[in-house]
C-alpha positions as CSV (number, residue, x, y, z in Angstrom):
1,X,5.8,-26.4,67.2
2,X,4.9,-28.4,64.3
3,X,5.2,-26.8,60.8
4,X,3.2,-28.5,57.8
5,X,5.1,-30.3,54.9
6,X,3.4,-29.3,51.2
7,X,2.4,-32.5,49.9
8,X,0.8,-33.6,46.3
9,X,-1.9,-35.4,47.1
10,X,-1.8,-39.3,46.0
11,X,-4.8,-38.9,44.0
12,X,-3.5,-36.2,42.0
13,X,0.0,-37.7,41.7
14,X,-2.3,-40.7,40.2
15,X,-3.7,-38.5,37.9
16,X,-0.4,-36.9,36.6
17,X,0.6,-40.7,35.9
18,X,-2.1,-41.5,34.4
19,X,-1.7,-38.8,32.1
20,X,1.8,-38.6,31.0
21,X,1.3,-42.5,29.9
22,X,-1.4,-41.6,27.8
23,X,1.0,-38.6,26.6
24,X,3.6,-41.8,26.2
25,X,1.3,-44.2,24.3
26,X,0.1,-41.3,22.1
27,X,3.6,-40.4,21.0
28,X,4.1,-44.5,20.5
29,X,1.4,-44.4,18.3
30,X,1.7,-41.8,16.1
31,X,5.6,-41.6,16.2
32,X,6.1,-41.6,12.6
33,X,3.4,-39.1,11.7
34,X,4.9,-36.8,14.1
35,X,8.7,-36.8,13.1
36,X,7.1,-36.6,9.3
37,X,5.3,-33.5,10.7
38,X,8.0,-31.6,12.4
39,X,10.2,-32.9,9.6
40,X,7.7,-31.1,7.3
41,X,7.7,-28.0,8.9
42,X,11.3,-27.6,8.9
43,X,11.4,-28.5,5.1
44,X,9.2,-25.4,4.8
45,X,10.8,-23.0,6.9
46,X,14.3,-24.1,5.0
47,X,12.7,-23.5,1.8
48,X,11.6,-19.8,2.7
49,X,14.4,-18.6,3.9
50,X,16.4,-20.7,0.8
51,X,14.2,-18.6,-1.6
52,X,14.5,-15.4,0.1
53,X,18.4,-15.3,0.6
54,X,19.3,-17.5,-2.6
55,X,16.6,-16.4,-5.0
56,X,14.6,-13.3,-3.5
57,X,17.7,-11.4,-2.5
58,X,19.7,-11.4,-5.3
59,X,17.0,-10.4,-7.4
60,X,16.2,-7.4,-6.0
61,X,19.5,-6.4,-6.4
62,X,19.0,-6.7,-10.2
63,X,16.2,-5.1,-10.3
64,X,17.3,-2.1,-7.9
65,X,20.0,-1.4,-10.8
66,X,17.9,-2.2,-13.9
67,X,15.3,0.6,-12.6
68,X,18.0,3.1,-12.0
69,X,18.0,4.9,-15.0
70,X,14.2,4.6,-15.3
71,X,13.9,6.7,-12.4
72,X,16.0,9.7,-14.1
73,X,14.3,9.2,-17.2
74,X,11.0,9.9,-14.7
75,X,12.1,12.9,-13.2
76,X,13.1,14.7,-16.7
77,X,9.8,14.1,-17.9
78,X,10.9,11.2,-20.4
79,X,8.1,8.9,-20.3
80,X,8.3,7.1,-23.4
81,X,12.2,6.1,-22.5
82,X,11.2,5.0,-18.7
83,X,8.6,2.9,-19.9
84,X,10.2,1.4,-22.9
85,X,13.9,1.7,-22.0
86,X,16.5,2.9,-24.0
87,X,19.6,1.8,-26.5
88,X,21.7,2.0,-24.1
89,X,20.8,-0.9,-21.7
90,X,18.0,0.5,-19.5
91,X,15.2,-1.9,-20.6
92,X,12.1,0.2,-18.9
93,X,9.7,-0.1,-15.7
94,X,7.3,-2.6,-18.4
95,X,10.4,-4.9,-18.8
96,X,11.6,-4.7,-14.9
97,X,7.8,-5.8,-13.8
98,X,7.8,-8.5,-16.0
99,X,11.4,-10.0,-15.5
100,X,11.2,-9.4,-11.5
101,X,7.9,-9.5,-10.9
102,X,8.2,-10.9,-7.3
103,X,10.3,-8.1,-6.1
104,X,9.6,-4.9,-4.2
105,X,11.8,-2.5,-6.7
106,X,8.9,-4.0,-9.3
107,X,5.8,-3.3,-7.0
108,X,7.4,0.5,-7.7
109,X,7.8,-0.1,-11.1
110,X,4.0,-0.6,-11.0
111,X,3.6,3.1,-9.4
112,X,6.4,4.2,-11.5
113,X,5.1,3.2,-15.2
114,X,1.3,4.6,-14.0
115,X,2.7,7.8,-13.5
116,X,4.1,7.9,-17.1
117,X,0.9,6.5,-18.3
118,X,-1.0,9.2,-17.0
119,X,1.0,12.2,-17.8
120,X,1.2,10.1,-21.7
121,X,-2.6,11.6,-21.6
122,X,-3.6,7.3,-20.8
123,X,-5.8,7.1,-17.7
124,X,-7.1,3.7,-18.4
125,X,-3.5,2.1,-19.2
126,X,-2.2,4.2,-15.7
127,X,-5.0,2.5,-13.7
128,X,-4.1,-0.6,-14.7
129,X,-0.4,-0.7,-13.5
130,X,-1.4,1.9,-10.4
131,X,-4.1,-0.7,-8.8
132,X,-0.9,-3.1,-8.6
133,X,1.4,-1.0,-6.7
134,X,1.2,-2.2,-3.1
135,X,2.4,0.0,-0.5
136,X,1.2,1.6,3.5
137,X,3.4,4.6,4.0
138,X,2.3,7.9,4.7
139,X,3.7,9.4,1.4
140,X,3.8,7.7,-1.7
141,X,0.6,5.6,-1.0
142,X,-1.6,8.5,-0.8
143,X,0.1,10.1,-3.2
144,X,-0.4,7.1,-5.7
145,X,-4.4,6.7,-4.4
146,X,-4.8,10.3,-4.9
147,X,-3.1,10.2,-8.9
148,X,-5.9,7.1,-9.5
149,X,-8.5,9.3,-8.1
150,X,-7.0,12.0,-11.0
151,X,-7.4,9.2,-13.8
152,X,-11.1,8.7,-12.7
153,X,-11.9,12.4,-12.9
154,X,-10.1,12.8,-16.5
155,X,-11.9,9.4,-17.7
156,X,-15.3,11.4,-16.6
157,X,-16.0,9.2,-13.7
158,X,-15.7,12.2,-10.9
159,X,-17.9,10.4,-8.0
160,X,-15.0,7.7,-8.4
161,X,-12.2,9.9,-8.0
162,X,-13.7,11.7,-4.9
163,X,-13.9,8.3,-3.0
164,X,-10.3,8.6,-4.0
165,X,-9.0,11.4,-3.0
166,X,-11.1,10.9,0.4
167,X,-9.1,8.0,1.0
168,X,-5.7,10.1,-0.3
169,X,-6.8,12.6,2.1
170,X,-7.8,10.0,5.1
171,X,-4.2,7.9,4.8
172,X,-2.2,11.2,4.6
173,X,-3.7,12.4,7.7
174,X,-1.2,15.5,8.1
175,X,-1.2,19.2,6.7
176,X,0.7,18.5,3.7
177,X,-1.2,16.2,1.9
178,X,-4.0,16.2,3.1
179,X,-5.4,19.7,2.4
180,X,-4.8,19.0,-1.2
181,X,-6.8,16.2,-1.7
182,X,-9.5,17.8,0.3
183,X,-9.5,20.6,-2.1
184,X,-9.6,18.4,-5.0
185,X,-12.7,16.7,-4.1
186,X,-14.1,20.6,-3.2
187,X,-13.4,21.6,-7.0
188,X,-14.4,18.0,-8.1
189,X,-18.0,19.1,-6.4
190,X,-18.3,22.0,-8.1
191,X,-17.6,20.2,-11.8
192,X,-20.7,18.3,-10.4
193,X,-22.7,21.4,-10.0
194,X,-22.9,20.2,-5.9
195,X,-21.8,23.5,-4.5
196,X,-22.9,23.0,-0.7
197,X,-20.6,19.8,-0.6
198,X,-17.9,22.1,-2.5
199,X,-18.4,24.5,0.4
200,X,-18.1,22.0,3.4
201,X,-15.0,20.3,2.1
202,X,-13.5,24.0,1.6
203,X,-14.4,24.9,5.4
204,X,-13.0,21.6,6.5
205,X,-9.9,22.5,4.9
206,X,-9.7,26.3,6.9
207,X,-11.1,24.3,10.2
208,X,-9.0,21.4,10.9
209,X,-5.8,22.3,8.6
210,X,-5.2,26.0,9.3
211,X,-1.5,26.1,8.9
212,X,-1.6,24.4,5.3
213,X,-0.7,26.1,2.2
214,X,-4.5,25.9,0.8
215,X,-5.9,27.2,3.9
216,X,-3.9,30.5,3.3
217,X,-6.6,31.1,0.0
218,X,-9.4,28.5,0.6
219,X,-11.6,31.9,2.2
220,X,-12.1,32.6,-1.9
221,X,-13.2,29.0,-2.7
222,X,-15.2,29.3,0.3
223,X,-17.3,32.3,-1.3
224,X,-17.6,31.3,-4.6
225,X,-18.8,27.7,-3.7
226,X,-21.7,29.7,-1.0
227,X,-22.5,32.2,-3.9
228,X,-23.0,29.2,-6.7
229,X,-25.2,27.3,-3.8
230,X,-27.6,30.5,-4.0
231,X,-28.5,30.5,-7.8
């Protein structure tokens, strides 16, 4: 019985020649541009991960502690003294965004010192530092796109601050949040004297978020929104 042998053919094995000294004469040629290349690339890697661990890191650190007290400061209420700092060695969310500026604990500075801003009665100054803040989570970034959609209602531009809150409500996607955005845009309909959009978003609210804490009392919205669209 005979049994075949795989084979290259010699026609292909010419081919494979032919191209591996064209592979050869290439790297001849441009030898030096290549090693300056890779050497390049290297150089740039090194110098990321140099100014993450040597700069980056150590930074954030300092930051992390010079916002601590800020953050107390925020939860009594004290805006003036989280913004501003204190005599005592806290020197404020303004301060910690502009000394570490590159760091995460001052993109929540940013967040941080809008909040103040807006509950100091300052809409304008708390969009300013609010459209800065940087963030994808399911919590604190619709929580922050739903407080910029507050400044545009209390600065009078309410058609603003619904596109807002629809985003607050789209990113929070769950029954927590997102209920209470869609309710906000349902009153922020009525200010408008549009009470048929004010009853939809109401309904949407009792139809696709029935266990929420708004849906419990939405049926009263509900009626007064349908009784305002009949005058």
């Amino acid at each position: 019985m005979s049994t075949k042998k795989n084979s290259v053919p010699q026609q292909d094995l010419s081919n494979v020649g032919e191209i591996l000294s064209k592979s050869e004469k290439f790297i001849d040629k441009y030898q030096k541009q290549i090693i300056f290349g890779v050497a390049a690339i290297v150089l740039i890697v090194l110098s990321v991960l140099a100014v993450k661990h040597l700069y980056l890191a150590p930074k954030e650190k300092e930051a992390q502690a010079a916002i601590f007290a800020g953050e107390r400061y925020l939860i009594e209420n004290n805006w003036d003294l989280a913004l501003d700092g204190d005599s005592l060695g806290y020197i404020g969310f303004k301060a910690v965004i502009d000394e570490y500026g590159f760091t995460q604990t001052a993109n929540l500075a940013n967040a941080y010192a809008g909040v103040c801003y807006y509950h100091k009665g300052n809409p304008e100054e708390a969009l300013n530092y609010l459209n800065k803040f940087k963030a994808d989570d399911k919590m604190v970034s619709p929580a922050i796109i739903g407080l910029i959609g507050n400044c545009y209602v209390d600065m009078g531009k309410v058609k603003e601050g619904i596109d807002y809150y629809q985003k607050a409500a789209s990113k929070a996607d769950d029954e927590m949040l997102s209920p209470k955005f869609l309710k906000k845009i349902g009153i922020a309909y009525e200010s408008l004297g549009d009470y048929g959009k004010a009853a939809d978003v109401y309904n949407d609210i009792r139809t696709k978020y029935p266990r929420s804490e708004e849906a419990t009392y939405i049926e009263k919205y509900i009626d007064r929104a349908e009784l305002l669209k009949k005058k």
